[in-house]
N, C-alpha and C positions, 0 to 999 in steps of 0.2 A: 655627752661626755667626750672629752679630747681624747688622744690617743694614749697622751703623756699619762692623762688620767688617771686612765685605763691602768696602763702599765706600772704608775706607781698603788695601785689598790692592788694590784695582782700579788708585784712585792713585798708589800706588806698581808696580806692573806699566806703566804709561801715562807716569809721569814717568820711568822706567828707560828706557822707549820712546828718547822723546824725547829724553832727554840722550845717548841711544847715537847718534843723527843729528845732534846738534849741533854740527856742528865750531867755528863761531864759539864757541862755551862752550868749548868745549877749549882753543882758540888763546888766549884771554884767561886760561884759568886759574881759570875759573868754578867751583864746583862746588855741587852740587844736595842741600842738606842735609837736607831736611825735605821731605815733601809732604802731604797729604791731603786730603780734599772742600773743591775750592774755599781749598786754602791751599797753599803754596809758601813755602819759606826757603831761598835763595842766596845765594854767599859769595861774593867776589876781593878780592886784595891786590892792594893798589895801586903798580906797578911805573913806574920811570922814562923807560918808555917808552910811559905815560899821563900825562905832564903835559904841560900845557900852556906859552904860554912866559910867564908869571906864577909859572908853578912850583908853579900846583897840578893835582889831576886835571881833566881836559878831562871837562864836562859830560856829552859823549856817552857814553866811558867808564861813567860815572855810571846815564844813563838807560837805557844795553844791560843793565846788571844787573837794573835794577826790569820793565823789560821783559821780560826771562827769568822772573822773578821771577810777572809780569801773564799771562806765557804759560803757567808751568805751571799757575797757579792755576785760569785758566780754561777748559784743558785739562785737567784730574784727572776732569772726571768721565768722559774716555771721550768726550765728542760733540765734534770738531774745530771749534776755536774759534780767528778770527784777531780782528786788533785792529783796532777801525774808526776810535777816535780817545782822543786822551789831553791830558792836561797833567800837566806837571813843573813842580816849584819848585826849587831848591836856596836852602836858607837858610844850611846851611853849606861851605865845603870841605872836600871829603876829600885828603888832602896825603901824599906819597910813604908805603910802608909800612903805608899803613892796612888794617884788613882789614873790607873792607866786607860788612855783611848786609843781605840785602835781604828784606825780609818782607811776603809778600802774601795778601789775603783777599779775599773774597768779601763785597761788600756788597749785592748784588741780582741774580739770576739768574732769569729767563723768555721763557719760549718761546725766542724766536731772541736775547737780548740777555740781556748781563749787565756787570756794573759791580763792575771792583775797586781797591782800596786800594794802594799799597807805598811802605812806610815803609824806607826805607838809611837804614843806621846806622852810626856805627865801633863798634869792641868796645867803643870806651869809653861809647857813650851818646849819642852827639852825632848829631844828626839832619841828614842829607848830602841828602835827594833825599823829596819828598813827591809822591807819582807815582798819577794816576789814570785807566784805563782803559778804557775801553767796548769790549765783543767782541762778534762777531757768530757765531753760531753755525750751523755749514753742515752739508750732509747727510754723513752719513757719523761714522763711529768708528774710533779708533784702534786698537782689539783686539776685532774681529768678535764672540772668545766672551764677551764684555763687555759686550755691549751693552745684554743684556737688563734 
């Protein structure tokens, strides 16, 4: 087995983890499409009991996806990874019924710190949430025979 191999079964083993403990993902209807080193793709449709009263999705809505999105990416490798600080932009709204993607990478990972990307999207292309990162990485791992 390759290294990549390796390391993409580990991610997906770590992100199954994780989404089995998540209940806020569940409550909202999140689900966890894609994972591997250092990447993440998550989905929610956007229900009317996430808008706002403008009548579109409420930001927060928005930022918990990219967030999930922030946390598995930089949780895949296996070393317990919280967020230490971010910034969001929304340039567009997302508006009832939409089905939101959220897609996150890995833009620099060391030692104890790493920095990632997550771009929301609707199906159709339209860019909802430009979201970026910083995790702090603590002792410990999420699947002991994984570590190595």
């Amino acid at each position: 087995m390759t290294d990549h191999a390796k390391a993409q079964g580990l991610a997906e083993r770590v992100g199954a983890l994780i989404f089995q403990r998540d209940a806020s993902s569940h409550f909202l209807g999140i689900t966890l499409d894609a994972i591997g080193p250092g990447t993440a793709q998550l989905s929610m449709t956007v229900t009317e009991s996430m808008l706002n009263g403008v009548g579109i999705c409420h930001g927060g809505f928005t930022y918990k996806l990219a967030d999930d999105a922030f946390a598995y990416a930089c949780n895949s490798h296996n070393r317990i990874a919280v967020g230490q600080h971010c910034t969001v932009s929304y340039p567009a709204p997302a508006r009832l019924g939409d089905r939101l993607v959220a897609t996150g990478r890995e833009v620099f990972r060391q030692g104890r710190s790493g920095v990632y990307d997550v771009v929301v999207a609707t199906a159709a292309g339209v860019t909802v949430a430009l979201f970026r990162g910083h995790c702090r990485f603590l002792d410990g791992h999420h699947l002991e025979d994984g570590a190595a």
